[in-house]
N, C-alpha and C positions, 0 to 999 in steps of 0.2 A: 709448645704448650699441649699438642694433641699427641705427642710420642707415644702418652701411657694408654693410648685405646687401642688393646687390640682389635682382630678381626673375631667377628663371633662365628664359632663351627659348632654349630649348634640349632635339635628341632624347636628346642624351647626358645624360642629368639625374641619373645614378650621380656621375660623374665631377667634374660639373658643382656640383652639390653639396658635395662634396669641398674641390672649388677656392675656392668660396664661403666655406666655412667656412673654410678655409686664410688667404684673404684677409684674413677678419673677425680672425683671431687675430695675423696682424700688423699690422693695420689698429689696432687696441684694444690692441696691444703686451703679450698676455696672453703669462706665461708658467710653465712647472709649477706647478702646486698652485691657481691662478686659477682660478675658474668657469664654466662657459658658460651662457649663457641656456638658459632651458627648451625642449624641444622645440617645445611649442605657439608660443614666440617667431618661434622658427627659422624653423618652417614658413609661417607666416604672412608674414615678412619675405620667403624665398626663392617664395613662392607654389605651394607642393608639399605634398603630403601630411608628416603627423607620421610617417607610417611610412618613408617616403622620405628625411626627418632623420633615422630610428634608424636605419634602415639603414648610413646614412652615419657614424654616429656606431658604431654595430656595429662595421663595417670598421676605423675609429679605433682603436677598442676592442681590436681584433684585432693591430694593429700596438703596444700597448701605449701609443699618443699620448694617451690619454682613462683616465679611472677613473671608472667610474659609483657611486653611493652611495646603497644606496635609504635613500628618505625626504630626502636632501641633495640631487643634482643630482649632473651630469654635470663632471668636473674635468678640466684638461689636466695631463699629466703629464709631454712630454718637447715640444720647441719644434717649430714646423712651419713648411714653407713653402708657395710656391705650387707650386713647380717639384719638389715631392719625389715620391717612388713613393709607391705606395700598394700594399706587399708584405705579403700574410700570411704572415709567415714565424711557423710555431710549430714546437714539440718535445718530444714528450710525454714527462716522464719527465726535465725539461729539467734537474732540480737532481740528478741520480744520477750516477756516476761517468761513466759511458756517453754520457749526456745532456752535459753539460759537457764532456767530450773532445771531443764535435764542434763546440761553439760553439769550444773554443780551436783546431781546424786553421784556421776561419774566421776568428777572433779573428789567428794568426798570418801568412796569406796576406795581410790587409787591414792591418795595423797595421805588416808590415814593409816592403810597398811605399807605402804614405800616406809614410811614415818619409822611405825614399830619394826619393818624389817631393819632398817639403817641403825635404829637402838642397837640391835642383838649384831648384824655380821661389819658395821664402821670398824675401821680399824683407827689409828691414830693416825696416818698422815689424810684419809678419809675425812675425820672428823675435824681437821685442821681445814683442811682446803670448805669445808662447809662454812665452817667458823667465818675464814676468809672472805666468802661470799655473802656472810651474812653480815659480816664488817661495813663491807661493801653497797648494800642493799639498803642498813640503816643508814649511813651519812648521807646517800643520795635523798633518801626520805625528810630528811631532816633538811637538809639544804637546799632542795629543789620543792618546797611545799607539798611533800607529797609524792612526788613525782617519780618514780622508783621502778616503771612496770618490767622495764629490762632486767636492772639488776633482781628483782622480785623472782622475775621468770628463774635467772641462773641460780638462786637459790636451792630453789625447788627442782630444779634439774640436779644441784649437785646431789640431793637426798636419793631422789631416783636412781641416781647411781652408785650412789652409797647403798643402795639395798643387796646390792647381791643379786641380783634379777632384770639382767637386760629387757625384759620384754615391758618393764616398767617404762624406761625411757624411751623405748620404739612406741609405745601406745600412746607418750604423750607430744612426740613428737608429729604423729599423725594427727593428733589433733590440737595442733596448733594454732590454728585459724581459730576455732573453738573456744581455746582456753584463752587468749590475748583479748575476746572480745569483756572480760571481767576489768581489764585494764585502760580499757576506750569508756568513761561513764556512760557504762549502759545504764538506761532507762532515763537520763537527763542527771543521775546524783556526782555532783562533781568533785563528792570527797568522799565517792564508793571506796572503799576496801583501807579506808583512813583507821579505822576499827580494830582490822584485821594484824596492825601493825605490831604491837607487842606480842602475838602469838607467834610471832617467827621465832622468837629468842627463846621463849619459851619451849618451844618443841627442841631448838639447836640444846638444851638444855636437858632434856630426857634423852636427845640422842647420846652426849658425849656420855650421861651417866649410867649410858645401857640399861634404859629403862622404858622397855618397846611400849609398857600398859600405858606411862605416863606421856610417851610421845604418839601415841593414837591419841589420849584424849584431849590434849593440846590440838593436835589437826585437828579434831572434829569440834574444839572452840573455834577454831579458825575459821571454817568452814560455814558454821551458826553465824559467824558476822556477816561473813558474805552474804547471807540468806537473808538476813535482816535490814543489807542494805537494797536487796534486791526489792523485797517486800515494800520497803520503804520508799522506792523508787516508783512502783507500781502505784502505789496507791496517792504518791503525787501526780501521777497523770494520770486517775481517774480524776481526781479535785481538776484538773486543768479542763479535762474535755467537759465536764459539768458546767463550767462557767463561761 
């Protein structure tokens, strides 16, 4: 399982590291919830200290890529590549009203230009595989009450990728932790983003027609729901702590 590590010869050996492990997890075609070899593996394989593995695996950790389990081992939790960032982006306080208003301006900047990029450079089997996952996303919805946040995610991941612009889906990938907590009902609303549900088709709908103006403005309806279930959410638990 550990064949594909090489040794690192190299002063950048943070980085280097990194890339290694990156390699190893599409090399071995691991993906969420999968295991990683142990440190002591790692290390040995990459010829670096086991602190130079956590480190590296730290960092991971940081970007929400990895979940550590004491007594289990080290798990991957969202897909990597070779060519992705490696951003710590955190935010403390991330699931409080305040907290989550600012992942959705980011949430909205990013999700309504991917939107209109994916109108203009989808190609057809692009736009197919969206369709697909949008196929996919509604029956879950529909049959599971709602219940969709996985399939929801890959949706929106295929657009990202449909843009033409990897660094779309490395930034949202960094911020994964971030974006999933819209799908945990934050703030107590336990039919947040219930709203949100017909603008998917919508926006898949300007994409296929390449029509970027009308697939931003669909994201940015989308986005309004969000906000409003957010809103909505807050000002029931001002009503709760009052009483």
């Amino acid at each position: 399982m550990t064949d594909f590590l090489p040794p690192i010869q190299t002063t950048a050996r943070d980085d280097a590291v990194l890339k290694a492990l990156a390699g190893f997890v599409m090399q071995e075609k691991l993906g969420p919830g999968e295991k990683l070899p142990t440190e002591r593996i790692l290390a040995e394989r990459l010829k670096v200290s086991r602190n130079t593995v956590r480190e590296a695996l730290t960092r991971w950790e940081g970007l929400g890529l990895v979940e550590r389990r004491q007594g289990s081992g080290t798990y991957l939790k969202a897909a990597v590549s070779l060519d992705m960032l490696h951003m710590p982006l955190t935010l403390a306080g991330g699931n409080d009203f305040a907290g989550l208003m600012s992942t959705l301006e980011i949430r909205r900047a990013l999700e309504a230009e991917a939107a209109a990029l994916c109108a203009v450079r989808a190609g057809k089997a692009e736009i197919a595989e969206i369709e697909r996952k949008l196929d996919i996303m509604e029956e879950a919805f529909q049959t599971r009450a709602g219940m969709s946040s996985d399939e929801d995610w890959e949706f929106h991941q295929a657009i990202f990728r449909a843009s033409g612009n990897p660094l779309f889906e490395q930034i949202i990938a960094a911020m994964y932790e971030l974006f999933h907590r819209f799908w945990e009902h934050p703030l107590g609303v336990r039919d947040f983003g219930h709203a949100s549900f017909p603008y998917h088709r919508t926006i898949f709908n300007c994409i296929a027609a390449h029509d970027p103006e009308g697939a931003r403005a669909e994201a940015l309806k989308l986005i309004a729901t969000v906000e409003d279930d957010l809103k909505r959410g807050a000002a029931n638990l001002k009503l709760s702590d009052r009483k």
